[in-house]
Rosetta silent file (secondary structure, phi, psi, omega in degrees, C-alpha in Angstrom):
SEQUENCE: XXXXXXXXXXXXXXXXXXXXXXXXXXXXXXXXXXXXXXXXXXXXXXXXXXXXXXXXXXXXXXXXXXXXXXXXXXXXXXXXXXXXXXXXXXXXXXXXXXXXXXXXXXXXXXXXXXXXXXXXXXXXXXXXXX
SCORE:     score description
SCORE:     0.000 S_00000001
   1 L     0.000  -39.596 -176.778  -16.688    3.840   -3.630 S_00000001
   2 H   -53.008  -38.513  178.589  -19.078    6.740   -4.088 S_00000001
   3 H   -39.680  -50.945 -175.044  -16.762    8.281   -1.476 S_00000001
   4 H   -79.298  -31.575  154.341  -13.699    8.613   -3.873 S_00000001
   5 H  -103.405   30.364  174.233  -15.277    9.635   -6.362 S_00000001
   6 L  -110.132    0.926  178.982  -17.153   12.829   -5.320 S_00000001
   7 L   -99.148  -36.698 -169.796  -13.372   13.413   -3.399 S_00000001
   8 L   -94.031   -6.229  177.687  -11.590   13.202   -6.856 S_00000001
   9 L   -91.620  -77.091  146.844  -14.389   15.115   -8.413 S_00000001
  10 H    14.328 -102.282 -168.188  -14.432   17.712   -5.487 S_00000001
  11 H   -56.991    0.900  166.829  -10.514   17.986   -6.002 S_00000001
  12 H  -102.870  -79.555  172.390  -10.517   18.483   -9.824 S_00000001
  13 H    -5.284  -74.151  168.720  -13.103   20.976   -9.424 S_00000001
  14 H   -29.639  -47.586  170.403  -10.884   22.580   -6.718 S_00000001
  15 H   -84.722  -24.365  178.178   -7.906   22.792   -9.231 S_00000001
  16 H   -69.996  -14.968  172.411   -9.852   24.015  -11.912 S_00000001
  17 H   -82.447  -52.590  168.773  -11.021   27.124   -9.484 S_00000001
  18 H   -19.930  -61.216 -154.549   -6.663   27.072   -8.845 S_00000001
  19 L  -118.255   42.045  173.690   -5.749   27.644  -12.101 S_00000001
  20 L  -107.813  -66.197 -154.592   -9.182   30.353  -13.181 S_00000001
  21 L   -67.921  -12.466  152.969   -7.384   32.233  -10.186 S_00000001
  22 L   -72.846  -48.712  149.802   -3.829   32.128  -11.916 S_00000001
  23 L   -52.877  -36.636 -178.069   -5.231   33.114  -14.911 S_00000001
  24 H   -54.770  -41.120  172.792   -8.002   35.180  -14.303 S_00000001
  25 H   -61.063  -39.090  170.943   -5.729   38.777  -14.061 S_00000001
  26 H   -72.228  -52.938 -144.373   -4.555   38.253  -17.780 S_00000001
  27 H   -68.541  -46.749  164.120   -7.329   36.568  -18.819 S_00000001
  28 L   -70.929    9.085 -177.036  -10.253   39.835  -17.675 S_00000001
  29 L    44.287   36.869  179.991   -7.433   42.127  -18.222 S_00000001
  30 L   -96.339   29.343 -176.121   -7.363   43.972  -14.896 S_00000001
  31 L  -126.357  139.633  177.883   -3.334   43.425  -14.793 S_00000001
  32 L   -76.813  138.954 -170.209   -2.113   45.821  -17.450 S_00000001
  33 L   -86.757  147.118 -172.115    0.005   43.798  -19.748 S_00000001
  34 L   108.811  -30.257 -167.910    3.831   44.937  -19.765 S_00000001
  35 L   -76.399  153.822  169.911    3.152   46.114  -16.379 S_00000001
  36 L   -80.229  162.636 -177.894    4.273   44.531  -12.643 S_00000001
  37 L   -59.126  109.304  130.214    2.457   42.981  -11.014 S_00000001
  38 L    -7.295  111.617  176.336   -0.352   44.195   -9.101 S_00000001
  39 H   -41.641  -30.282  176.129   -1.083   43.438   -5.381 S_00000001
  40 H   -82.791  -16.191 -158.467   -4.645   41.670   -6.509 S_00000001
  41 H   -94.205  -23.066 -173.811   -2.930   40.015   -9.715 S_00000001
  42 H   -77.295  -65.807  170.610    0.152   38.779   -6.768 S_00000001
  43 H   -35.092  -34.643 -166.940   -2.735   37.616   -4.325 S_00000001
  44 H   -88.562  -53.307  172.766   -4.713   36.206   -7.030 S_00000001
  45 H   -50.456  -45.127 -153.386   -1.613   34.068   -8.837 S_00000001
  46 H   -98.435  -36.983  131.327   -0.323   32.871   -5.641 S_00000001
  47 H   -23.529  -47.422 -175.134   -3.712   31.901   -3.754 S_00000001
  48 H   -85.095  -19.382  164.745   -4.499   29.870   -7.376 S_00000001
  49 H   -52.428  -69.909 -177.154   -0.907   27.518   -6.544 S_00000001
  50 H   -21.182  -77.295 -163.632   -2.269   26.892   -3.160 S_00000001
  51 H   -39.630  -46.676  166.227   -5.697   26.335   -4.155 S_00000001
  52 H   -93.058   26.332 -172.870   -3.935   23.857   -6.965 S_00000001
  53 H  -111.151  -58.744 -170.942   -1.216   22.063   -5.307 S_00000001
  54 H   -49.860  -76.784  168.200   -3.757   21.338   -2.494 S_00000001
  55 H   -47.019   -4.513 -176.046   -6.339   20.108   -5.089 S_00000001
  56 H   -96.281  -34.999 -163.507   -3.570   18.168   -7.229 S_00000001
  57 H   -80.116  -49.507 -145.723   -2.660   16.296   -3.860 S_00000001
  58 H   -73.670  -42.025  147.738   -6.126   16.005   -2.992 S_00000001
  59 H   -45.030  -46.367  168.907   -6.947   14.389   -6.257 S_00000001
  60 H   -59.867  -75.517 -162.272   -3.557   11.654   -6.318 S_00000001
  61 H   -30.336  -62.284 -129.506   -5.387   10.579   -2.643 S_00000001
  62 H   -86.291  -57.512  173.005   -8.655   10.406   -3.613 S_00000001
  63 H   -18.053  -63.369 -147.859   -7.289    8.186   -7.078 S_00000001
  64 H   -67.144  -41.883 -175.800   -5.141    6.229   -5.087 S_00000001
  65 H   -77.921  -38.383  146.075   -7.820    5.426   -2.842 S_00000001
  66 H   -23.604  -59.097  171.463  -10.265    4.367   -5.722 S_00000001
  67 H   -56.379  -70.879 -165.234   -8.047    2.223   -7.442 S_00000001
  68 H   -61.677   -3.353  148.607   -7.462    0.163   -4.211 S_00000001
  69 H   -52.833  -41.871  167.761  -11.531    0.272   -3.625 S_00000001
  70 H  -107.705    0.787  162.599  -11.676   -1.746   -6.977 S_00000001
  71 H   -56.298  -45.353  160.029   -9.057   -3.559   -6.607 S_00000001
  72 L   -77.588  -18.189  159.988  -10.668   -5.059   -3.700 S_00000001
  73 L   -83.752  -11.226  178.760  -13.837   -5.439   -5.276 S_00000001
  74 L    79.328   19.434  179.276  -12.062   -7.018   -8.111 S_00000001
  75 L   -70.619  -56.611  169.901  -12.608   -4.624  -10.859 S_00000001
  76 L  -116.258  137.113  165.740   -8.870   -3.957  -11.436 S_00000001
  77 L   -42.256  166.419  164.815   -5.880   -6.644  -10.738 S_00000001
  78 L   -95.297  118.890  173.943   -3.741   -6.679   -8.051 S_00000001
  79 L   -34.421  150.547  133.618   -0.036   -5.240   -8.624 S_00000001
  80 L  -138.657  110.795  176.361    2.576   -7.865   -8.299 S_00000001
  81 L    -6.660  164.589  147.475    5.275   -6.862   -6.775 S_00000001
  82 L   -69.120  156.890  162.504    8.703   -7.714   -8.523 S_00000001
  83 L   -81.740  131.126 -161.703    9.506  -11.055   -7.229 S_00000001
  84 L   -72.711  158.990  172.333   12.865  -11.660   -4.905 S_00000001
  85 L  -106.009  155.669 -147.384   15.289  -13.998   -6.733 S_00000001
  86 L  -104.213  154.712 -139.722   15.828  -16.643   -4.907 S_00000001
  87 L   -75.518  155.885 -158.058   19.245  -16.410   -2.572 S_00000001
  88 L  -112.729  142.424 -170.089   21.984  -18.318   -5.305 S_00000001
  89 L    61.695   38.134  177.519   22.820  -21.999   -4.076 S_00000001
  90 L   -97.469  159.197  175.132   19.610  -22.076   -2.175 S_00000001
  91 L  -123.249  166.965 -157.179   17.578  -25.108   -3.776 S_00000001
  92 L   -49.683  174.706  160.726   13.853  -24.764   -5.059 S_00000001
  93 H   -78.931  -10.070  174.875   11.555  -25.511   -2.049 S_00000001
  94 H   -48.628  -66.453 -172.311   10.489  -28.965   -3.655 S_00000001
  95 H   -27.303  -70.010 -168.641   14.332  -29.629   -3.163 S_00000001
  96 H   -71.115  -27.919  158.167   14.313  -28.553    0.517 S_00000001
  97 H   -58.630  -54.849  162.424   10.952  -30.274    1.481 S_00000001
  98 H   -47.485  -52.729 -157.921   12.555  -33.402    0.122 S_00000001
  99 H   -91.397  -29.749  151.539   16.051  -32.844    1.511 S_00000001
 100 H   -58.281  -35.812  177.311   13.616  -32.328    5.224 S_00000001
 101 H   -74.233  -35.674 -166.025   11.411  -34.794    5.392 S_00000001
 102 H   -71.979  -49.673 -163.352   14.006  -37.462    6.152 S_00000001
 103 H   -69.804  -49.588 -177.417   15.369  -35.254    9.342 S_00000001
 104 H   -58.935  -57.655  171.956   11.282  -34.609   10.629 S_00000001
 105 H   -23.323  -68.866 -136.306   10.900  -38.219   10.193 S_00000001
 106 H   -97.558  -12.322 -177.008   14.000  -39.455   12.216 S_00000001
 107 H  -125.385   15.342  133.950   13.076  -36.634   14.938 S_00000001
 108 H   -46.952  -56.982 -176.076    9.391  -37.867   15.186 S_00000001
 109 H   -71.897   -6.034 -172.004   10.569  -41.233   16.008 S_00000001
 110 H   -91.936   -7.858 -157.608   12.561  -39.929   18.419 S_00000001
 111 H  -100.721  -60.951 -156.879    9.759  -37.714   20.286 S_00000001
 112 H   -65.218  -16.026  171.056    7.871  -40.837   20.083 S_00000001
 113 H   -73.242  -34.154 -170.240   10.574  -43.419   21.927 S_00000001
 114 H   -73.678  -32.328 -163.163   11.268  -40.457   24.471 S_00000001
 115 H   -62.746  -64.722 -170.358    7.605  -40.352   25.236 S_00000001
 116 H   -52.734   -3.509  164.491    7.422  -44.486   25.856 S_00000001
 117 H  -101.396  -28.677  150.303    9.952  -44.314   27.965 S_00000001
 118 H    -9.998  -64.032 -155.917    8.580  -41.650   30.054 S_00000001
 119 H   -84.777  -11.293  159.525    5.661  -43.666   30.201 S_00000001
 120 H  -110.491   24.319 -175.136    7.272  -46.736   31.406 S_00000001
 121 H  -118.440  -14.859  154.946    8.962  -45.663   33.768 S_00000001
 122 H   -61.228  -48.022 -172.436    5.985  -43.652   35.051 S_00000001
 123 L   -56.678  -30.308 -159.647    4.087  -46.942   34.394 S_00000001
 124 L  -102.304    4.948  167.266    6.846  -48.812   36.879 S_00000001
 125 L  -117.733   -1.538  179.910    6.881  -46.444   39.900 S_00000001
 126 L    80.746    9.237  160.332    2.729  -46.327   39.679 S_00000001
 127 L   -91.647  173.081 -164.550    2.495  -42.800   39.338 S_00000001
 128 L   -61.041  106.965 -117.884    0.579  -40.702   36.840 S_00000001
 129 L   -85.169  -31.626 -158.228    2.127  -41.419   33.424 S_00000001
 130 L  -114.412    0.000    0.000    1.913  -37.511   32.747 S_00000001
């Protein structure tokens, strides 16, 4: 757990150095205001996206992986999904256990008749029943 969060601290950290380096040409006033941009104030702005897109990404992961670290520790629930609706004229599974059990029955007894006659007719030439 310690992992994720020294990753998401790390990666905040990271964007807050991002967006000092977007800021930093207005903010010490080495870009004259009114003026175009300057090759250090273009280098400096466009370096601080990187640096805070990366860290913004870096941050989601590092979340993402935390939450499911306490999830499984049992700290936060577990999503639940929406639940599929069940297929229309399908019947509950009580229904369908019930409406089965008759057919499992009748093709038990049926396993079990095929076997004894296997076996007496195994039984009646004297060979090995199996």
């Amino acid at each position: 757990m310690a992992k994720y969060v020294v990753g998401a601290f790390g990666a905040l950290l990271g964007a807050f150095a991002g967006v000092w380096l977007m800021v930093a040409p207005f903010a010490l006033a080495y870009q004259p205001e009114g003026a175009g941009w300057a090759d250090p104030t273009l280098t400096d702005f466009w370096t601080g996206v990187v640096v805070l897109a990366v860290s913004a990404a870096g941050l989601a992961a590092y979340s993402l992986g935390l939450a499911e670290e306490l999830r499984e520790r049992g700290v936060l629930p577990r999503r639940r999904g929406p639940s599929a609706p069940a297929a229309p004229g399908a019947p509950p599974p009580d229904d369908l256990e019930r409406a089965l059990m008759p057919l499992i029955g009748a093709m038990l007894r049926d396993l079990q008749e095929e076997q004894r006659r296997r076996d007496r007719a195994a039984g009646a030439e004297g060979g090995d029943p199996r």
